[in-house]
Every structure is written in structure tokens, then in C-alpha cells.
C-alpha positions as CSV (number, residue, x, y, z in Angstrom):
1,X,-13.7,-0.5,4.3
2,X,-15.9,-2.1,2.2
3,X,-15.3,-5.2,0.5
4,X,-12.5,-6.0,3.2
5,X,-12.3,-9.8,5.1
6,X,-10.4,-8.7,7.7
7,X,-11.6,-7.3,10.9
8,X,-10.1,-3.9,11.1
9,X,-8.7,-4.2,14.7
10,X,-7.8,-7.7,14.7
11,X,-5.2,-6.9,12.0
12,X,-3.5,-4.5,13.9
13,X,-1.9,-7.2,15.0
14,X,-0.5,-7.4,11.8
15,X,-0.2,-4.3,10.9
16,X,2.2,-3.6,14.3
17,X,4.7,-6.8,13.8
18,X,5.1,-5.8,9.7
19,X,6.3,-2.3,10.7
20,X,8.7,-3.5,13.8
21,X,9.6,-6.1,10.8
22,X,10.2,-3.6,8.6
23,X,12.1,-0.9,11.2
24,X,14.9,-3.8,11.6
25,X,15.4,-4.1,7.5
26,X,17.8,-2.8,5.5
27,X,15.0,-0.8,3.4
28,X,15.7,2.8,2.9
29,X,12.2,3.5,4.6
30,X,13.3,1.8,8.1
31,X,13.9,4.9,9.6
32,X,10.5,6.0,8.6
33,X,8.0,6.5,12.0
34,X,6.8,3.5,12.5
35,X,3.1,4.4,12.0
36,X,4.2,5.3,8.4
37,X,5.4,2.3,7.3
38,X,3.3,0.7,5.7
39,X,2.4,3.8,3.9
40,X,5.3,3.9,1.6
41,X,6.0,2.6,-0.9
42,X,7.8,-0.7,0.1
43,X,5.5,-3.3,-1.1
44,X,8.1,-5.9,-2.5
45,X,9.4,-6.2,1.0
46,X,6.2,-6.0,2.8
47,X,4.9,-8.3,0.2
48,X,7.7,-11.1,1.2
49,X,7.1,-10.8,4.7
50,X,3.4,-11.8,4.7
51,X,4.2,-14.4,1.9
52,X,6.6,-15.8,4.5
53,X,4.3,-15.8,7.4
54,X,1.8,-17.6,5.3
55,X,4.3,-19.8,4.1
56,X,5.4,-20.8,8.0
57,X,1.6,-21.1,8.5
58,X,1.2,-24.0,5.5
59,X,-0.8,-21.4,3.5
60,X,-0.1,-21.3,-0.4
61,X,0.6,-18.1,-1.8
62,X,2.2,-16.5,-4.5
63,X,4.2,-12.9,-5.0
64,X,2.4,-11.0,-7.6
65,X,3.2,-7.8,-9.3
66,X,1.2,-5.4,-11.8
67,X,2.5,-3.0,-13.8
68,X,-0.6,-0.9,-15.1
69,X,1.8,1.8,-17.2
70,X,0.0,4.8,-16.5
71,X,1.1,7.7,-18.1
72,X,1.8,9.9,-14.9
73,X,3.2,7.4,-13.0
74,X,4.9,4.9,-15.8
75,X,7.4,3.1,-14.3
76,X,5.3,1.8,-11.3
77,X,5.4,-2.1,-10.1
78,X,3.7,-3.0,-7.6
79,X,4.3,-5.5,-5.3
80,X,1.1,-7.9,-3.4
81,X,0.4,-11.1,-2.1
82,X,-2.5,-13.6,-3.3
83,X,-3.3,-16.7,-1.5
84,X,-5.8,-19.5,-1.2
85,X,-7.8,-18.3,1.6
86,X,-10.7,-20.9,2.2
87,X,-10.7,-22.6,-1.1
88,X,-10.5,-18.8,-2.7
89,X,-8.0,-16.2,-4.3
90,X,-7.7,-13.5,-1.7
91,X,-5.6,-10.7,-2.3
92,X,-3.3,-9.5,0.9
93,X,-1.8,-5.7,-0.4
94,X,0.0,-4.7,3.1
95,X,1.2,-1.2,0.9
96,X,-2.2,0.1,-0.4
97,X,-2.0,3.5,1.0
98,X,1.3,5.2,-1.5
99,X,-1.7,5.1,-4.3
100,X,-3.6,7.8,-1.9
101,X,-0.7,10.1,-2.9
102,X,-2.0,10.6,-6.4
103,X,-4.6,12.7,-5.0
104,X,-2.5,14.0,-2.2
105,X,-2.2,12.1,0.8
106,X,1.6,11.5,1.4
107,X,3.5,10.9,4.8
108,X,5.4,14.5,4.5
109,X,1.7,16.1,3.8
110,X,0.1,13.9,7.1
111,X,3.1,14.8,9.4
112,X,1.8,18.2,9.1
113,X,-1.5,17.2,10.5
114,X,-2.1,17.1,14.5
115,X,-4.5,13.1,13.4
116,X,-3.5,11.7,10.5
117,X,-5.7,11.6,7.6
118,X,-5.0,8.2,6.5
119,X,-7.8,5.3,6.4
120,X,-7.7,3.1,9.7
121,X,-7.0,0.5,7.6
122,X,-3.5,-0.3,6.8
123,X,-3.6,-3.8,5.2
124,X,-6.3,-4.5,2.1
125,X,-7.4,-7.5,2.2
126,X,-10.5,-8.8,0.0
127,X,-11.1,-11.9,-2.2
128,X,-10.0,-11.8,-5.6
129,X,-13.5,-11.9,-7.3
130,X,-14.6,-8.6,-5.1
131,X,-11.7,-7.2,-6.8
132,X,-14.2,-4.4,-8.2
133,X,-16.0,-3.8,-4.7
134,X,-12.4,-3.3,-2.9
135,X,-11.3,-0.8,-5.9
136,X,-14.8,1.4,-5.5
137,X,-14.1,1.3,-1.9
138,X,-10.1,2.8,-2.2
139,X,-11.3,5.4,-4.8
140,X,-14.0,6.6,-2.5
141,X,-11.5,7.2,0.2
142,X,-9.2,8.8,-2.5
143,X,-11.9,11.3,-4.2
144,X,-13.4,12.2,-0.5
145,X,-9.9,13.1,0.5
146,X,-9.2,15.3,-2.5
147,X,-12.2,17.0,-2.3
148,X,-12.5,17.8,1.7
149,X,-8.8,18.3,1.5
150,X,-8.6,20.6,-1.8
151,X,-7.2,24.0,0.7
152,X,-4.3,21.7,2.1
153,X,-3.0,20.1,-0.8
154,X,-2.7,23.4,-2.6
155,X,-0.7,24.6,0.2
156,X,1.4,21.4,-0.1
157,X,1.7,22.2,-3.3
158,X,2.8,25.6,-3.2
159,X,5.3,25.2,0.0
160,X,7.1,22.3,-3.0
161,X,7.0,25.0,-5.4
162,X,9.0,27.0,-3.7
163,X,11.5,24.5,-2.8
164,X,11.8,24.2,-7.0
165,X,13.0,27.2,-7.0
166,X,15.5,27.3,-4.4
167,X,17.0,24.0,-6.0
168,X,17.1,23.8,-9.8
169,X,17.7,20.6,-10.1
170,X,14.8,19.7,-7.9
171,X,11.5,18.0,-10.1
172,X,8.2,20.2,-10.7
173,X,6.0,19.4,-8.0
174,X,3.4,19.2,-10.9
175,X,5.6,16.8,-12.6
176,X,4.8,14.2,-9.9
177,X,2.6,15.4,-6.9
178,X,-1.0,14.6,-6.6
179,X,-1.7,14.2,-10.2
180,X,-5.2,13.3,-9.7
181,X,-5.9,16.0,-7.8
182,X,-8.1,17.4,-10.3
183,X,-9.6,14.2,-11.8
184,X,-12.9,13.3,-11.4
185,X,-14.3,10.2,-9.3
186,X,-14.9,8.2,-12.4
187,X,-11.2,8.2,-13.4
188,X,-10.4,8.2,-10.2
189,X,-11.7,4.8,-10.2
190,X,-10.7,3.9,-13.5
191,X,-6.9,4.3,-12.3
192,X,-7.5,2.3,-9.3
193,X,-9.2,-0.4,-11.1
194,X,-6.0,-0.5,-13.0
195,X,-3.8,-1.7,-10.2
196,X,-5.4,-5.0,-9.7
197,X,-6.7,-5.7,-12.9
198,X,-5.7,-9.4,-13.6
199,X,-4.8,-8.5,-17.3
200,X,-1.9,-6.0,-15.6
201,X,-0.8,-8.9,-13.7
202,X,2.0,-11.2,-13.0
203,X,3.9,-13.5,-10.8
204,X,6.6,-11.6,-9.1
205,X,10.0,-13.2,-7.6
206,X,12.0,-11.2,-5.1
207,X,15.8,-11.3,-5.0
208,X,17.8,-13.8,-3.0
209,X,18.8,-10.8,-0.5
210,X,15.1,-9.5,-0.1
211,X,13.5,-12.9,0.8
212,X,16.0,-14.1,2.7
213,X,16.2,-10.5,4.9
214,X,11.8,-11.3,4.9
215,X,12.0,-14.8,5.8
216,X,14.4,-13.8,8.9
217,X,12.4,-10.9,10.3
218,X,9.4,-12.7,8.8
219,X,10.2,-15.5,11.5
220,X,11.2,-13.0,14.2
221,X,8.3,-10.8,14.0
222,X,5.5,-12.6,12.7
223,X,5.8,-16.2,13.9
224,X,3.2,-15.6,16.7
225,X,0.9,-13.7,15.0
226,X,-2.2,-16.6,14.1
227,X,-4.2,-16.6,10.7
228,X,-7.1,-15.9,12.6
229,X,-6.4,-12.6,11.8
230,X,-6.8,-12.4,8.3
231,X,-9.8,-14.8,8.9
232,X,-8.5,-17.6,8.2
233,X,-8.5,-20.8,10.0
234,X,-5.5,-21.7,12.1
């Protein structure tokens, strides 16, 4: 992806230890497939896991969160890391992929798939001031997937429709799935750009319980895996 740091399958590494990490939590998505993971949206944990790990490794870094308020999806927080990565802000978002669901792409819609439809690419990682080159990149990915993809997530659609109506207490699809299926690639963007934009964002401190579950599995899981990873010098 473009405007990434990291090579793609050195951070597998990564990638592999954060979701074993995260399938010994206590987090409501550890019972997720592992390859799904880090697709969900559990970013505060998986957020203070790789703050942890860069801790261990002597690398400063803070917990950030931003809340952009957008309309269809108000109450969103979401959780990231930034650290000094070579004497620069790089941003570490290990949970990237829930945001492909506004046009579609969710874990229930990819189990249906025989390959998943996910990018390779499970970690972000770019430096702060390419901020705009990583968000052009992700909202790419997101409009290409609507558009090649426009058949399935009608289906999708449909087949939650008519769970609606066998439980009335269930929410509208429409209410909450997708909503920018229909959008077009400039807001697309736009709404990306909106999820690290500096003015939507702010330190972030995890509860007692959630950083000291990270710091265990943190040491478990990820003690081992080196900095080289994210490019950074060991």
C-alpha cells in the first residue's frame, strides 16, 4: 500500500503474534478466526499491545485516539499508536481494516468468500506527515471494493434484511451497514481523511485492566518479535 514503511511480509510477523496475543485476551473478539482479528474493531487493545512492545523495545510512544463524529457512525473512537520512529511521528494503526466496512467489507460478508477480500496488509504503518498519502491509499482500496463488489454487498444486504424481519428488535441494516456504499470516491476520501486528522485527535489512556492484560500478553507474544520489522533499528 502506498505510503506504507513497513515491508508487507516482514510484518507478518507482527501481524501473527498480535492475533495469538489477542486469541488469549479476555476481548469479546478472541474467539474470532484468527485471521480476522485484527479486522475488528479492537483497536484499544491492539493499540496497547504494540505500545507495550515498543515500550519493552526503549521506543517512545504514545496511545492516541480520534474521534471524527461523523454522522453515520457518531459515537466512533478509535484507538492507534504513534511513535518516534527515526527522529519522526509514525503512526502504527494495527485495526485499520473495520473502516473498510463502511463500504462493505466486514468479516461476516468475507467468510462467505472462498479468498478473502481483505488488503494483504493488516497493520498501517506510515509517517505522520504522509498522513494524506496513506488516507488516499485506504480510500482507494475502499472505493475499488465497493465498486467491483457492488452485486455482493446488495446480497449482503438483502440476506440482513430479511433477518430484520424475522427479529423486530433487530436494527435496519440500512441504519448501519455499508453506509458509503453509494458515496462517491471524493467523500470517500474525505471520511477517511477524517480518522487521522490531527485536529480529531488526542492522547488516549487505557484502563488499568486493559494495559495490564496488554503488557502480559504483550510480553508473552511479542517479546521476540525485533523492530526491524517496522523498520526501525533494533
Amino acid at each position: 500500500m502506498t505510503g506504507q514503511v513497513a515491508d508487507v511480509n516482514r510484518i507478518q510477523l507482527l501481524e501473527d503474534s498480535l492475533e495469538l496475543a489477542i486469541g488469549e485476551s479476555d476481548s469479546i473478539w478472541s474467539s474470532v478466526d484468527k485471521q480476522y482479528r485484527l479486522r475488528v474493531s479492537i483497536c484499544g487493545f491492539s493499540s496497547a499491545l504494540v505500545s507495550n512492545w515498543l515500550n519493552e523495545k526503549a521506543i517512545e510512544n504514545q496511545m492516541m485516539q480520534t474521534t471524527p463524529k461523523f454522522t453515520f457512525d457518531e459515537g466512533l473512537v478509535h484507538v492507534f499508536t504513534a511513535a518516534q520512529m527515526r527522529e519522526r511521528l509514525t503512526i502504527i494503526d494495527p485495526t485499520y481494516s473495520q473502516f473498510l466496512g463502511y463500504v462493505g467489507l466486514n468479516l461476516w460478508l468475507d467468510e462467505t468468500q472462498r479468498e478473502t477480500l481483505y488488503p494483504k496488509e493488516k497493520i498501517l504503518v506510515f509517517p505522520a506527515n504522509e498522513t494524506e498519502v496513506a488516507v488516499k491509499a485506504i480510500a482507494s482500496l475502499a472505493d475499488r471494493f465497493r465498486l467491483e463488489h457492488r452485486a455482493l454487498i446488495e446480497a449482503y444486504r438483502a440476506t440482513l434484511e430479511r433477518a430484520t424481519l424475522e427479529d423486530e428488535g433487530y436494527n435496519r441494516p440500512a441504519d448501519w451497514y455499508a453506509p458509503l456504499a453509494e458515496a462517491s470516491s471524493v467523500e470517500i476520501e474525505e471520511i477517511f481523511a477524517g480518522i487521522w486528522d490531527p485536529s480529531n485527535i488526542t492522547t488516549f489512556t487505557g484502563s488499568e485492566d486493559l494495559m495490564r492484560d496488554a503488557s502480559r500478553l504483550s510480553r508473552t507474544f511479542l517479546a521476540d518479535i525485533p523492530l526491524s520489522v517496522l523498520n526501525m533499528e533494533d
